[in-house]
C-alpha positions, 0 to 999 in steps of 0.5 A: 427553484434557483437557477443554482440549484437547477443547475446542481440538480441537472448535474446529480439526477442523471447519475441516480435516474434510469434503471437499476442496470443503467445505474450499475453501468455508470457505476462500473465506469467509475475508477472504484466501480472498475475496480471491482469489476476488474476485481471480480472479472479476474476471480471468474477467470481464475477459478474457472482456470483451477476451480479449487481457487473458489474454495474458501480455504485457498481464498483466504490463504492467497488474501493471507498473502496479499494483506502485506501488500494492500498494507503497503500499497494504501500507504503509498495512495495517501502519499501518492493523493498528496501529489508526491512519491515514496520509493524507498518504502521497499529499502526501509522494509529492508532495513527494518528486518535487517537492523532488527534481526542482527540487533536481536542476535541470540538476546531475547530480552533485546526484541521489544527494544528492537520493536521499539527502535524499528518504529523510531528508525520508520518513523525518521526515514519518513520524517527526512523523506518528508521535510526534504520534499516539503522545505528543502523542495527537492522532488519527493521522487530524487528525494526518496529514490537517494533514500532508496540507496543509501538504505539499501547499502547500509542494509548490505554493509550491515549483514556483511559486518554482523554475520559474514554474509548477505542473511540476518540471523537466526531468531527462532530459538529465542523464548521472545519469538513466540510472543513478537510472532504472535502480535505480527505473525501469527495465524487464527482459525474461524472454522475450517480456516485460518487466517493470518494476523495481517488480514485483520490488521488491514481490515483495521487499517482500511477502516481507520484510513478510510474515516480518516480520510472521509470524516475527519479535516485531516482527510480534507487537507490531504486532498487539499494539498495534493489537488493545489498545494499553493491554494491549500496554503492560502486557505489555512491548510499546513501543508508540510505538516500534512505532508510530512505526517503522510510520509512519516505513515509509510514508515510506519507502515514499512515498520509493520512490515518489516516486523511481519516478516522479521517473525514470519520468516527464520531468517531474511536477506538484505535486500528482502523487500527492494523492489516491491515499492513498484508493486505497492505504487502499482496496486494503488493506481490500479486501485483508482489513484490519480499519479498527479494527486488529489484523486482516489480511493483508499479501499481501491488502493487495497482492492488493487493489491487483489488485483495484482495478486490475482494476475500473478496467480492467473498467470501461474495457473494457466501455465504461462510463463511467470516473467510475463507477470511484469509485462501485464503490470505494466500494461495495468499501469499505464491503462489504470492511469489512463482512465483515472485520468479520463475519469477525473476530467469527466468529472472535472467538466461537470 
């Protein structure tokens, strides 16, 4: 055996020796082991704080209403494992709805030009967020954040102007809505429970992102760029391709959402959504997410939407009052950066 290879050998045997429950230790002090042992700490004490919370039909009811979130949140990781930030992804969610509810009206034929033209206007926003970050080298952080405002005065201006007040329209009396709520709304039962539309499609998505990330050179440059952008770039990497294609997925991602709640809801407001791209970046750190990049887990990011949901039940059950909610998130925040920062230097060390 080389002195290489006994050096890698020392460095792997100590993760994979010792019992099963020295191995189950190590594991829970990783950033994805913490995961779900904080994952699992939170369901314990909140069905032993209201037991009906161990059923399954309220267990698939609360991750009904998670799904929106883990969606988005696992939009912001490949953004965030980049190196950058999006904050406007709750603006354009905004937007979607907005824009798609007053274009709509009372037409039904106007709903798939509406899907269409949605899409189209995700897809821009990220397209600018991405290339002001990349060629114009404008901080993804003020980049987003203007786009943040300005989309949130035109979603304002544009409610004012079409319906004379700060609500889109209503929709539901259009033949059109069922089969649009279909695709992005509706609900299916497997035995005594049902689940929403937007479970499944984060199952899909965790798995499509997950092998993308994992499986394919895409998945590698994505690390690559968020690790050292100037080192991807001497070895052949396109970084402001990658770049721009991840923020062009958070518009996507803020596409199927905004449609999700445009055919959930009967009617939304203008500023449906602001706010909640803190949530989103929240969930992905806690879910294992380096902020300075290159470090992290796509399946973490949606766990930590569990998490966040989790808390803000707990909360509620043990009767505390719900403005706390945002203290708790904080301190999540900053102990969830805190480790991934140890972590990835423990890691960095071997």
């Amino acid at each position: 055996m080389s002195a290489d290879t006994a050096t890698s050998a020392a460095r792997v045997l100590p993760h994979t020796e010792g019992s099963a429950l020295q191995r189950l230790l190590r594991g829970a002090l990783t950033p994805g082991g913490a995961v779900f042992l904080l994952v699992a700490v939170l369901f314990v004490a909140v069905v032993w704080i209201n037991p009906s919370f161990g059923e399954p039909p309220q267990l698939i009811r609360f991750i009904g209403r998670t799904a929106p979130i883990a969606i988005a949140a696992m939009g912001q990781y490949y953004v965030i494992v980049s190196g950058e930030f999006d904050l406007s992804m709750g603006a354009v969610i905004a937007t979607q709805v907005v824009i798609a509810g007053n274009y709509i009206g009372d037409d039904e034929s106007r709903v798939l030009p509406a899907l269409v033209l949605m899409f189209a206007v995700g897809a821009v926003v990220g397209l600018v967020n991405g290339l002001g970050t990349t060629l114009l080298r404008v901080p993804s952080f003020i980049v987003t954040l203007g786009t943040f405002f300005v989309l949130q005065g035109v979603n304002l201006a544009v409610t004012r102007i079409v319906t004379g007040g700060v609500s889109s329209n209503t929709l539901t009396d259009m033949d059109g809505w069922a089969s649009a709520q279909a695709v992005f709304a509706s609900s299916f039962d497997i035995g005594p429970v049902s689940i929403k539309i937007p479970v499944l499609y984060w199952i899909l998505l965790t798995a499509l992102l997950s092998w993308l990330l994992l499986r394919t050179r895409v998945g590698n440059w994505i690390f690559a760029v968020g690790g050292d952008s100037a080192a991807a770039r001497a070895v052949g990497v396109p970084v402001v391709a990658t770049k721009v294609g991840l923020f062009m997925g958070v518009g996507f991602g803020a596409w199927l959402l905004g449609m999700h709640m445009l055919f959930e809801y009967n009617n939304v407001q203008s500023g449906q959504g602001v706010g909640n791209e803190f949530i989103y970046i929240i969930a992905a750190v806690i879910g294992g997410c380096l902020l300075t990049g290159g470090y992290g887990s796509i399946l973490g990011a949606a766990i930590g939407a569990l998490i966040y949901g989790k808390t803000q039940l707990g909360i509620s059950y043990a009767g505390w009052d719900v403005d706390w909610l945002k203290t708790f998130l904080g301190i999540m925040l900053i102990g969830a950066t805190l480790v991934n920062m140890y972590v990835k230097k423990k890691a960095d060390a071997r």
